[in-house]
N, C-alpha and C positions, 0 to 999 in steps of 0.2 A: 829310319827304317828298323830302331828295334822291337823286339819281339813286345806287345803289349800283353798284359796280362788285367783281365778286366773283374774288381771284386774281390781280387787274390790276397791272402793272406799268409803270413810264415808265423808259427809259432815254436820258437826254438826251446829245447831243455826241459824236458821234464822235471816237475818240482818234487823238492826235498829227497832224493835220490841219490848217493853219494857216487861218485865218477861215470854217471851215466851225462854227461857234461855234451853241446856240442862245440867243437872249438875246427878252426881251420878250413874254413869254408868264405866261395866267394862268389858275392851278388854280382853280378857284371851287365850293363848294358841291355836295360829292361828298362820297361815303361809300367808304373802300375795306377790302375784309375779305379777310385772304387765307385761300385755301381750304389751302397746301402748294405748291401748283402754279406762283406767280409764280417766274421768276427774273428778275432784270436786275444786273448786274455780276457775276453769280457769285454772288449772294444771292437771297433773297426779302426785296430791298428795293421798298418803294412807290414808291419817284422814288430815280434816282441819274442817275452822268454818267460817262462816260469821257473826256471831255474838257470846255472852260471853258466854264461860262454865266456869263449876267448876266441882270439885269432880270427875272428871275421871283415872281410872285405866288403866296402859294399863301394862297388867303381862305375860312375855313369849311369847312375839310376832317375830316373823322373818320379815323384809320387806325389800323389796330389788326391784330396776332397779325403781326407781320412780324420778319425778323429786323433790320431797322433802316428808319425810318419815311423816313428823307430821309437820303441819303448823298452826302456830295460832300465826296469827301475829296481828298488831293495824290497820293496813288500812281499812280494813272489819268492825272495831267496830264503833259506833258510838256516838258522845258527848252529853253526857249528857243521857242518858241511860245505857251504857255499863263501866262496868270496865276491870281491866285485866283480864286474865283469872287464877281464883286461884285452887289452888289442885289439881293440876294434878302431878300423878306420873310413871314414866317411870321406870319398874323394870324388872333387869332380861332377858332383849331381845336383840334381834343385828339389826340392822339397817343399813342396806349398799348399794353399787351399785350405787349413785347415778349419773342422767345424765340430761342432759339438758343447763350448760353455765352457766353464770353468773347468782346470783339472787335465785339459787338455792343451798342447805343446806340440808343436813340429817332434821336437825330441826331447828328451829325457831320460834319466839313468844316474847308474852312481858308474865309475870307473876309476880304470887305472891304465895308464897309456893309451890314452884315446887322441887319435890324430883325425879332425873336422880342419879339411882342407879344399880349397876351392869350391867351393860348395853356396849355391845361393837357398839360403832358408824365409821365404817369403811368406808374407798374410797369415796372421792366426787373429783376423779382426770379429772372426765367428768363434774365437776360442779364448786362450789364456797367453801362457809367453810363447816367443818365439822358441828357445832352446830354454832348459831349467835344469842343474847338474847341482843334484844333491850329493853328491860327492867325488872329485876327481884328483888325484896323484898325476903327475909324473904327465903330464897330459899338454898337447899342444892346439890351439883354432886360432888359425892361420888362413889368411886368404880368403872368405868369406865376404858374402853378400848377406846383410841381415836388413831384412824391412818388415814394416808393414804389421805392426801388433794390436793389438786390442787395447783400446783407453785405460789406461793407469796400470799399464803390465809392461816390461821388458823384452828387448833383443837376447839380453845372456839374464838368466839369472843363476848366480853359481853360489852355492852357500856348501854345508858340511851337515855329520850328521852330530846331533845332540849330544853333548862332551859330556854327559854321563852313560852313555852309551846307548845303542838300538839295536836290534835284529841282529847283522852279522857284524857290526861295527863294535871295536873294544870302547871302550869310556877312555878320553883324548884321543878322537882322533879328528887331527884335520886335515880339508881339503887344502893342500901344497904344491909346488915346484910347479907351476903352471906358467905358460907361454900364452899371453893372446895379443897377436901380433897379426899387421897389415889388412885387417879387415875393412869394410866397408860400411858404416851404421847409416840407417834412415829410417827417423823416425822424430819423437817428442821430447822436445829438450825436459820438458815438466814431470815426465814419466821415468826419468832414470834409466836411457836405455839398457845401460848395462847396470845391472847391481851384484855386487859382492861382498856377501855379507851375511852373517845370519838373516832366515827367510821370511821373517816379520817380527817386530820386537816382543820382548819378552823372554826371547829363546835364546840358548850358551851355547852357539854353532860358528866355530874359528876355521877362521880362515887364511893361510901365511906361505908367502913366497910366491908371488905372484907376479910374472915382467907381465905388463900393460903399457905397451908403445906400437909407435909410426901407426896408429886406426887413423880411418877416417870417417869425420861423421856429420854429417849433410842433417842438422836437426833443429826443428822448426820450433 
């Protein structure tokens, strides 16, 4: 019986704006379904940013038929202002349905202490991967449900950004200290569910320090 919100959009942080930041806010126990009609970045995404947050909650969300469920990616940040976006925690919610083609993900983003915990992230067979973390620190995804992707694309795909550097990232830096532990994988043994690694070859995107233990994975 939560509140539904039909079409709705959030678009956090105004870009390249130095501490006009939003940080400390929290999604709780909503339903969001889009009709077509949301935009916020230039998509029909459910939450996204044009510039950095922190400190966001999002607890017991439903969100479904979007072209990507939670968007906070680097290309909207800007250098020398903006960092990753840290503390954001994803508990508890389903996220699914996704449509749209290539380009699009349930979620995506670069971070830093990003906690994705109980949380089932389902179907992007109308899209691209399930989750894609072009860059996380210090970060834990735990407890998880991942299914259901599009042919020759990924449950996780986690890579880093380009070790000579990009946008707000210094030249070496890598995605490290990372937990992915007790989740649930279903999907395509052929297709890698999870890949870690620079994001197609050719590219110098490191990646270290990484515990990957006790998953389970149901793959055909």
């Amino acid at each position: 019986n939560n509140p539904m919100i039909i079409g709705g959009a959030f678009q956090l942080s105004p870009p390249g704006i130095a501490g006009i930041d939003t940080y400390d806010w929290r999604f709780m126990d909503l339903k969001f379904e889009n009709s077509g009609a949301a935009a916020a970045c230039g998509l029909n995404n459910a939450f996204c940013t044009s510039g950095e947050v922190r400190d966001i909650l999002f607890l017991r969300l439903y969100v479904r038929r979007y072209n990507r469920a939670l968007y906070f990616g680097a290309g909207t940040l800007t250098a020398g202002i903006d960092q990753p976006h840290e503390g954001l925690a994803v508990v508890d919610s389903q996220l699914e349905d996704i449509y749209g083609g290539g380009g699009q993900n349930i979620m995506q983003g670069v971070f830093r202490k990003l906690a994705l915990m109980g949380t089932l992230l389902r179907n992007t067979t109308e899209a691209e991967h399930v989750t894609r973390f072009l860059y996380l620190n210090k970060s834990v995804i735990s407890n998880n449900v991942f299914r259901e992707t599009d042919t020759g694309r990924h449950l996780i795909k986690l890579h880093a950004p380009n070790w000579a550097g990009e946008t707000i990232h210094p030249a070496g830096t890598h995605s490290e200290q990372i937990i992915i532990s007790e989740n649930h994988f279903h999907g395509w043994l052929e297709d890698y569910p999870v890949a870690i690694g620079p994001h197609t070859d050719g590219f110098d995107q490191r990646v270290r320090d990484v515990i990957f233990e006790s998953n389970w994975g149901n793959l055909s």
